[in-house]
N, C-alpha and C positions, 0 to 999 in steps of 0.2 A: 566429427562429433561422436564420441564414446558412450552411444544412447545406455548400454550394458552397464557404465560404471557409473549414469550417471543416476537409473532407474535402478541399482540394487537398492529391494532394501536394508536399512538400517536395523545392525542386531540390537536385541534385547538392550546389552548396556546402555545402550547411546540413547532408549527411547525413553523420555521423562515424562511425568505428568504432574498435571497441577491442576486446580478448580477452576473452572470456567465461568462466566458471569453470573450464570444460571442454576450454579452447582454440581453443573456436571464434569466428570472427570475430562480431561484433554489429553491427547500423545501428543509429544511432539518433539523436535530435537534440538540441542543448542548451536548457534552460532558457528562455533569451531567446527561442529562437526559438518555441518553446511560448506564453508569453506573449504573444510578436509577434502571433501567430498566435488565439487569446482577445482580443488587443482590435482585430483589425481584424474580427471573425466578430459582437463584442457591442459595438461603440462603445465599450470599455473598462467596460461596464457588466458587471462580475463581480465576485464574492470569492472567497478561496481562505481559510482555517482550519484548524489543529490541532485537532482533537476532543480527542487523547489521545498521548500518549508514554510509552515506555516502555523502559529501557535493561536489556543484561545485562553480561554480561565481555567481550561479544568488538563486540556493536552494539547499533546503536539504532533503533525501528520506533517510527512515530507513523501515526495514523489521521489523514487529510485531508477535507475537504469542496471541493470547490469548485463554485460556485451563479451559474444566470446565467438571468434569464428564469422567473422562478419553477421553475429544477428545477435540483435538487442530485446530483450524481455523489459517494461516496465510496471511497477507496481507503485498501490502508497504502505507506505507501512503506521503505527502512531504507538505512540504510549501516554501511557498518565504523566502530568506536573508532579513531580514527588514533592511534597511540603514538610513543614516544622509541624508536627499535629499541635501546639502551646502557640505559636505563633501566627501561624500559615505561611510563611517564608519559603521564596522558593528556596530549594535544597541546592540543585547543581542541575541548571537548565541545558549545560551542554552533555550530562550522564541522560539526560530525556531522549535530548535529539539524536545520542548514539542509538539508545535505544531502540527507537522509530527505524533509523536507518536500518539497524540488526532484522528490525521486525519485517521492512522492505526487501531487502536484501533477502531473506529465506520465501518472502513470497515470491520474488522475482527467478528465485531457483528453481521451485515448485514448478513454474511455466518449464523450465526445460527436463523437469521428470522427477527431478530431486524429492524424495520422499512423498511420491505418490500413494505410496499403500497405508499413507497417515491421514489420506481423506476420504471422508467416508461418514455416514449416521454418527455425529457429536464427535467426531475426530479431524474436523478442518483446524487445526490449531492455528492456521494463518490470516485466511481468507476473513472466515467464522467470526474471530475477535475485530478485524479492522472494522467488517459490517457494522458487526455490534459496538463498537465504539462510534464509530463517526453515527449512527442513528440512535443511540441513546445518551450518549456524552455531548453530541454536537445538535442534539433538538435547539430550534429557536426560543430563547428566552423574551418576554414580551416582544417588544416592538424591533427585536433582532432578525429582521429577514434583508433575505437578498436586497441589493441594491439595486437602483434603474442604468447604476453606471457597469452593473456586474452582468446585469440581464442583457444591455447592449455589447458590450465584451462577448459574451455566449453566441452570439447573433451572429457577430460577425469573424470569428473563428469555425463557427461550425460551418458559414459560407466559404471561407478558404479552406476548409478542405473539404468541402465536400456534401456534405453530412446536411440528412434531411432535419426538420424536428423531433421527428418520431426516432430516431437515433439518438441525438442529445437526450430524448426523455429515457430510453432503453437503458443508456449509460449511466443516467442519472441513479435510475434506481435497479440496479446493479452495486454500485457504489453505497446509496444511501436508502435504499428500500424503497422511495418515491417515484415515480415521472412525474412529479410534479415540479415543475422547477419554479414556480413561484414560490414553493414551501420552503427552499433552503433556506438557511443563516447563510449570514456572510461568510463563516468558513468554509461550509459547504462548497459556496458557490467558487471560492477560491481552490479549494480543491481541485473541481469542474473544470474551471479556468486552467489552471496546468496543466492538466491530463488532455486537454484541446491543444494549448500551445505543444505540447510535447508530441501532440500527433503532426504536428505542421512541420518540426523539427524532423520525425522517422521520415514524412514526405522526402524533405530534399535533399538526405541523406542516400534517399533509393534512387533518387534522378543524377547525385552524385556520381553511383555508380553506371 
């Protein structure tokens, strides 16, 4: 692994900015150049996968892998539903879901060094937004919380593999600002849910080997 090419960083051209939810300015880099940047670090020797997607009313979060060199980084990534502003129509739900992937996919790069010098005091363009999305986009609306069928799911994944309560809740709000896992919504807690199955999955992957 070509820690050198995979931690330079990114010149001036390549680095873009845009408003943040809060107003404040963001670096960060496109797509391509993430890419770019993965196959000149592995000889174009990597994958990137969807584990899992999951939409509400307002966006859409899918859990990513991306795997190079026998070791796999995962993330979620999400974007907004783009609509008809005259209508509210969705516009094109599978341009969302690339989206999210894109969004996963450069946070899943970031774990192996890729544009480290872009995070920093109001410059996590990655991390930064998915927080702030799944905790202000995916707060529970009335009587939208977790399930007893979601809550028992949590229970019994954190038991195979492992993992105390005080873990799931560390996780929890890491991801969504809480430990408190009675507070999620169902998306939330769907989220949760995948990022557990997907640890059961790295498990027997390494007993694999």
């Amino acid at each position: 692994m070509n820690r050198e090419i995979l931690e330079r960083p990114f010149n001036k051209e390549q680095i873009k900015q845009r408003k943040g939810n809060f107003g404040d300015i963001i670096d960060y880099v496109e797509t391509h150049a993430v890419i770019q940047r993965l196959n000149d670090a592995f000889d174009g020797q990597w994958s990137f996968e969807v584990l899992t997607q999951e939409r509400d009313s307002s966006q859409v979060i899918v859990l990513g892998r991306l795997s190079a060199e026998g070791v796999s980084k995962s993330q979620f990534g999400c974007s907004s539903i783009t609509t008809n502003s005259k209508t509210g129509e969705v516009i094109s739900l599978g341009d969302d879901y690339k989206a999210a992937a894109s969004d996963a996919l450069k946070k899943c790069a970031s774990l192996f060094g890729v544009g480290l010098h872009l995070y920093g005091a109001g410059k996590d363009e990655q991390q930064t937004d998915i927080n702030k999305g799944l905790r202000e986009k995916s707060k529970p609306k009335g009587d939208a919380t977790i399930t007893k069928e979601q809550l028992s799911t949590i229970k019994k994944l954190r038991s195979s593999i492992g993992w105390t309560p005080e873990m799931v809740q560390e996780q929890a709000k890491s991801m969504f600002g809480t430990d408190d896992i009675s507070a999620l919504n169902p998306t939330m807690a769907s989220a949760l849910i995948a990022f557990l199955h997907n640890q059961i999955k790295d498990d027997n992957e390494e007993v694999e080997y």
